[in-house]
C-alpha positions as CSV (number, residue, x, y, z in Angstrom):
1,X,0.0,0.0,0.0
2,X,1.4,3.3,-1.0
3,X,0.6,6.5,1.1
4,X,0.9,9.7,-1.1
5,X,0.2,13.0,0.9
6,X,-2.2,15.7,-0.8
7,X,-1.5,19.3,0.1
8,X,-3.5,22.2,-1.0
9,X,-2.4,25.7,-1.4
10,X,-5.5,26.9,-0.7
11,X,-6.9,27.9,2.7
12,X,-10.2,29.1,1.1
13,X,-13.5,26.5,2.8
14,X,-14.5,26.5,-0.7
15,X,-11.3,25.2,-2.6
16,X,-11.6,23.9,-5.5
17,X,-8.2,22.9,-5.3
18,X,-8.6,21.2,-2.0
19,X,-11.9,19.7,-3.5
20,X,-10.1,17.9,-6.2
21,X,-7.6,16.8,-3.5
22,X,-10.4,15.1,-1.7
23,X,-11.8,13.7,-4.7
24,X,-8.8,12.4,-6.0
25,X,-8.2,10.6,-2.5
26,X,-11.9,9.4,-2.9
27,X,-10.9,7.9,-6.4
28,X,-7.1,6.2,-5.7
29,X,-6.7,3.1,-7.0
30,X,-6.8,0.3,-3.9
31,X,-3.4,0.2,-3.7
32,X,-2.8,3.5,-2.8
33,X,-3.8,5.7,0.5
34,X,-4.2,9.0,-0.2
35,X,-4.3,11.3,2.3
36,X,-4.9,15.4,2.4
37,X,-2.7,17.4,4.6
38,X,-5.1,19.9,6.5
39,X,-2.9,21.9,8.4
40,X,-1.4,24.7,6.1
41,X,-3.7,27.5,7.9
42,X,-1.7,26.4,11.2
43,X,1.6,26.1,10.4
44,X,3.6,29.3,11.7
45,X,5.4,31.4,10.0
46,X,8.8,29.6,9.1
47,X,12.2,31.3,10.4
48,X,15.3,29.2,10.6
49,X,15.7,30.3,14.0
50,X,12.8,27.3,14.7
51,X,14.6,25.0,13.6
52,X,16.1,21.4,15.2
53,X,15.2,21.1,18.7
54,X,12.9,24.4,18.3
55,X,10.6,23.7,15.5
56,X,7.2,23.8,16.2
57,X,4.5,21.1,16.6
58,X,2.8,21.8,13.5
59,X,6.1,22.7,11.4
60,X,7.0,19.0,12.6
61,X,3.8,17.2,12.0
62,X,4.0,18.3,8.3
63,X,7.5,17.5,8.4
64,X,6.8,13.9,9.7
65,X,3.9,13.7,6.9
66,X,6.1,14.2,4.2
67,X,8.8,12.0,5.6
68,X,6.5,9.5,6.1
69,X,4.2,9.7,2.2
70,X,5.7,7.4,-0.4
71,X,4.9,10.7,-2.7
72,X,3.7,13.8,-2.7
73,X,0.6,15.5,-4.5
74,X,0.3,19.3,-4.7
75,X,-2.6,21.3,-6.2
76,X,-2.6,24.9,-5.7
77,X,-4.0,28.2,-6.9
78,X,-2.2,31.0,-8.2
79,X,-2.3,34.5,-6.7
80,X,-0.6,37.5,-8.1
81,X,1.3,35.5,-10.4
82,X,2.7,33.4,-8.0
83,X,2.3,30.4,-5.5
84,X,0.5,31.1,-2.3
85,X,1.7,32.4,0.7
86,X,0.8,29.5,2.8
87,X,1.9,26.8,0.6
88,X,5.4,28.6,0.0
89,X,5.7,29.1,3.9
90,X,5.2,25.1,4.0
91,X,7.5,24.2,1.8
92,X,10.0,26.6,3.4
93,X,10.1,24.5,6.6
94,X,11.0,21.7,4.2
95,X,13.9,23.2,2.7
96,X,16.5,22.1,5.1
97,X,15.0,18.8,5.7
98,X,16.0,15.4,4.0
99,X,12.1,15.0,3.7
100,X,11.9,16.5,0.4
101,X,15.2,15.0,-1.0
102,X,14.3,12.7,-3.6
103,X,10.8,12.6,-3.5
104,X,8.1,11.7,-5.7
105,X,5.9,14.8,-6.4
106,X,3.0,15.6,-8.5
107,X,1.6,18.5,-9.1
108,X,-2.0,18.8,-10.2
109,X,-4.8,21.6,-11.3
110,X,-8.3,22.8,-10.6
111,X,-7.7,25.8,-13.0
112,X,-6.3,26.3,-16.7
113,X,-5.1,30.1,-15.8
114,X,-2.2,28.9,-13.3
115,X,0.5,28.7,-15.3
116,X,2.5,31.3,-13.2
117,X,2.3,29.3,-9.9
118,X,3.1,26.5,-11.7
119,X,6.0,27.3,-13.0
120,X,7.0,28.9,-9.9
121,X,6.1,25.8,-8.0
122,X,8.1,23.4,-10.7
123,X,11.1,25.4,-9.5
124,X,10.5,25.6,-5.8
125,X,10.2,22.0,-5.9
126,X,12.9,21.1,-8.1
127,X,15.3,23.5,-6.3
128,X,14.2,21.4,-3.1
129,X,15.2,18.3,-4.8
130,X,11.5,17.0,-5.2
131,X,11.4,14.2,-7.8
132,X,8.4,15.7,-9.7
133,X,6.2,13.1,-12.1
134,X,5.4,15.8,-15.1
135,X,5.1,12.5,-17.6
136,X,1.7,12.8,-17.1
137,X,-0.9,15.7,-15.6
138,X,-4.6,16.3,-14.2
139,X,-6.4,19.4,-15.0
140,X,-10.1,19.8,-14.2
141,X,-11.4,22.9,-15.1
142,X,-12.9,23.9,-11.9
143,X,-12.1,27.5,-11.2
144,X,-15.5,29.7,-10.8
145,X,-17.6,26.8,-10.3
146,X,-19.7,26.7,-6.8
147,X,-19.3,23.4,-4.4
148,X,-22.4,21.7,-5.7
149,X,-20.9,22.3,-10.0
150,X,-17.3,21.4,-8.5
151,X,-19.2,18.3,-7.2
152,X,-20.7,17.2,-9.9
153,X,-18.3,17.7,-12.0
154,X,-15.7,15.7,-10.0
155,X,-18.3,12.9,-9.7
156,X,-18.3,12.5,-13.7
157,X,-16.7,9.2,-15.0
158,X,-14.6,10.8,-17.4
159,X,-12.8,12.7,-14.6
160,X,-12.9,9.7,-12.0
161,X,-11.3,7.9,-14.4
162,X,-8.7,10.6,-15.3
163,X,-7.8,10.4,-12.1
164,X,-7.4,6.8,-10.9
165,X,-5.8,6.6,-14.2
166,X,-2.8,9.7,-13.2
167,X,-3.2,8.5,-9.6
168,X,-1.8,4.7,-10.9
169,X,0.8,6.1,-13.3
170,X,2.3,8.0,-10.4
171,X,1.8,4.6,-7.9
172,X,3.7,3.0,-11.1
173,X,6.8,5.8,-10.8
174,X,6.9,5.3,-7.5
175,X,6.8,1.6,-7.1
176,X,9.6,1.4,-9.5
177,X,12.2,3.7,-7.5
């Protein structure tokens, strides 16, 4: 059984990036656990002084999460042309960590218009030594659509399939490492 973590750079209650989180963790193929890292809105704000033996609770509980996950699945809006604040302040406590070195990562999208944060993000992630799946991607166009659309649209077969189908390439990727 692979566990993949699911983080969302969104801290909106409405996400439609943390809904397709929870729907692709509602879809994963039964060999994988995936499970969606809720505690971006609590981490504090990273300064190296923290570190070691004075790192925070929460900065350690995400730390221990990512340790932990096989891989890694990131879906996250963009703001300003760039990634969120939150999601960039958890990654942060991740930069000096061996958690991040060598890991499998995937990034997917709940909007077409991110390709700012995206970029941004491929090089965050690659700078922390990430091993990011881009072979193949997940986009669902969910970006202005209310919770009941976002659910109805994640409910279709086409996009179920979608992603069990990404969601057992990247169990393949990292199964063969």
């Amino acid at each position: 059984m692979l566990n993949i973590l699911a983080i969302s750079g969104s801290l909106r209650a409405a996400s439609t990036n943390s809904a397709l989180l929870a729907a692709l963790a509602q879809n994963a193929p039964p060999d994988c656990h995936v499970a969606v890292y809720d505690g971006l809105g609590r981490l504090p704000i990273f300064n190296p002084d923290d570190e070691g033996g004075r790192t925070p609770p929460q900065a350690a509980a995400l730390i221990g999460a990512v340790t932990r996950a096989d891989g890694v699945i990131v879906s996250c809006p963009e703001y300003a042309h760039g990634v969120p604040g939150g999601l960039k302040n958890a990654l942060d406590w991740l930069v000096s960590r061996d958690a991040a070195v060598g890991k499998p990562a995937m990034l997917v999208h709940a909007s077409p218009r991110s390709l700012f944060a995206r970029a941004a993000l491929v090089e965050i992630m690659r700078t922390m030594s990430f091993a990011l799946y881009e072979d193949r991607a997940l986009e669902i166009g969910l970006l202005g659509k209310g919770p009941p659309e976002v659910e109805k649209i994640l409910a279709e077969p086409a996009n179920r399939l979608a992603m069990r189908n990404v969601l057992s390439a990247f169990a393949e990727v990292i199964g063969a490492r």
